[in-house]
N, C-alpha and C positions, 0 to 999 in steps of 0.2 A: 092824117093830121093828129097832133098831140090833143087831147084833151084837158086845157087848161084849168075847167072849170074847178069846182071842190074833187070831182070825181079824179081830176089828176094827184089828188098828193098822193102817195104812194105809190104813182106810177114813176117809171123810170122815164128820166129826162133822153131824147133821141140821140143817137150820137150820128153827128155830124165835122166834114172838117169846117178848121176855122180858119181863116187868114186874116193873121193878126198886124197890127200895125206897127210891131217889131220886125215884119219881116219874114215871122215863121209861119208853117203851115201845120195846124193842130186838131186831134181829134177830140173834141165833147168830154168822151171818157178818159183824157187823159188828165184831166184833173178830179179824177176818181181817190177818195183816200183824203179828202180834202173837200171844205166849202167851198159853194162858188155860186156868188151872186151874180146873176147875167142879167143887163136890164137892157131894153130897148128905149131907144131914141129915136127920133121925126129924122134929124137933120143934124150933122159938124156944122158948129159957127152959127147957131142961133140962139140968140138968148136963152130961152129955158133949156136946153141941153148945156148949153156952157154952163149955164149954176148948176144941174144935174150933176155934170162930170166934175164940178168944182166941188162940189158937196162930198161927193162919194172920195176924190181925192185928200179932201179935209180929212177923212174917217178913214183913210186907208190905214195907218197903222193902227187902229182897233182893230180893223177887220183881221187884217194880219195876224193881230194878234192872236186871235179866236180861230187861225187855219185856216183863213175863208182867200179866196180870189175876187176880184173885182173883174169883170169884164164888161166894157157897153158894146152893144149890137147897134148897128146901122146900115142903111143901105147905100151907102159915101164908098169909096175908092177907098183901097191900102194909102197910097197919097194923100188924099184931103185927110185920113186919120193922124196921118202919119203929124202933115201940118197943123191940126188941131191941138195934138198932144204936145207937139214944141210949143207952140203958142202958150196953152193955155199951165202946161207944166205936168200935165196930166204922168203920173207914175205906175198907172196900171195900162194895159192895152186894149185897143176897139177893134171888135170882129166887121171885118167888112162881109159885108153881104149881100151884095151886088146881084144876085140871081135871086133874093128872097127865100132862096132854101130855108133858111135858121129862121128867117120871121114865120113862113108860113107855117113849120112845123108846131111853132110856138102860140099860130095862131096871132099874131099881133097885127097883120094887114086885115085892118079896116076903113069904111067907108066914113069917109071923112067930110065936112061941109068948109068950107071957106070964102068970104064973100058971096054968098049965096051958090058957088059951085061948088058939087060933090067931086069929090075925086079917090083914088085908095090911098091910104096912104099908113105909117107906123103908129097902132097907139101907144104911146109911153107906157110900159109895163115892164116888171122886173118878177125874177122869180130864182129864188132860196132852193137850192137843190146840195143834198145830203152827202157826205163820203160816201155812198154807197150809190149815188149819182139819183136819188127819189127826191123826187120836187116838194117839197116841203111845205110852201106858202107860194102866195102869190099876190103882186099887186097891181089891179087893173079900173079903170084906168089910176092914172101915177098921178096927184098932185107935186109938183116940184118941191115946195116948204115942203124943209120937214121928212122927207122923204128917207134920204140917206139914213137918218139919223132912224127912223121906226124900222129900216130893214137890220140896221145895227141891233137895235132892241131883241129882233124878233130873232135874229142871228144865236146871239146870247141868253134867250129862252132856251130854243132850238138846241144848242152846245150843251148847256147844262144837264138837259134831260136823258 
């Protein structure tokens, strides 16, 4: 398992394939040479991911701008992505991750409480990985506000230097 903590930045992000909600099947490093912000999400079609993914879609041509990719991770079907992203307009693509490979590696399955029962399930977190594919930053857990917009920031720190 990836080591998300501080001890991860400068480690290399895993490479894994991705199946994307375009329909293609991609590997991690193939967006090497290039940013790429990867955040994980609970659930398609619940309220705070849908502002999540509305947010980051708001910013996608900053991000653009700056070289970067936008990706969200879930553990929803190529399908439920696929229908999420018409819905909502979404212009970047969601890794489906239906077996957890990409969460677990990332570390994001954790133990969660809801109405008093625990269950596992995705913490919201996103993490900043370099053209050279090194995790740069990371953010755990993810408050929704506000979000898109500080990984922008940090993005554009990050660029500069």
């Amino acid at each position: 398992m990836l080591d998300t903590g501080d001890r991860a930045y400068g480690g290399k992000a895993p490479n894994y394939d991705l199946a994307l909600s375009s329909g293609e099947t991609v590997k991690l490093k193939d967006y090497a040479g290039g940013w790429l912000v990867l955040y994980f999400y609970p659930k398609d079609s619940t309220p705070g991911c849908t502002t999540e993914g509305l947010d980051f879609n708001a910013h996608l041509s900053k991000f653009k701008k700056l070289g970067a990719t936008v990706l969200g991770v879930s553990r929803d079907s190529v399908k439920s992505h696929q229908n999420f992203c018409a819905k909502q307009g979404f212009k970047f693509d969601l890794v489906s991750d239906k077996d957890e490979t990409l969460c677990n590696a990332f570390g994001v399955i954790k133990e969660k409480s809801l109405y008093g029962r625990k269950y596992m399930g995705v913490e919201r977190s996103t993490f900043l990985i370099d053209p050279k594919g090194v995790i740069v930053q990371s953010w755990r857990p993810v408050k929704v506000a506000g979000h898109a917009e500080a990984v922008l920031a940090a993005l554009k720190d990050h660029a500069a230097q």
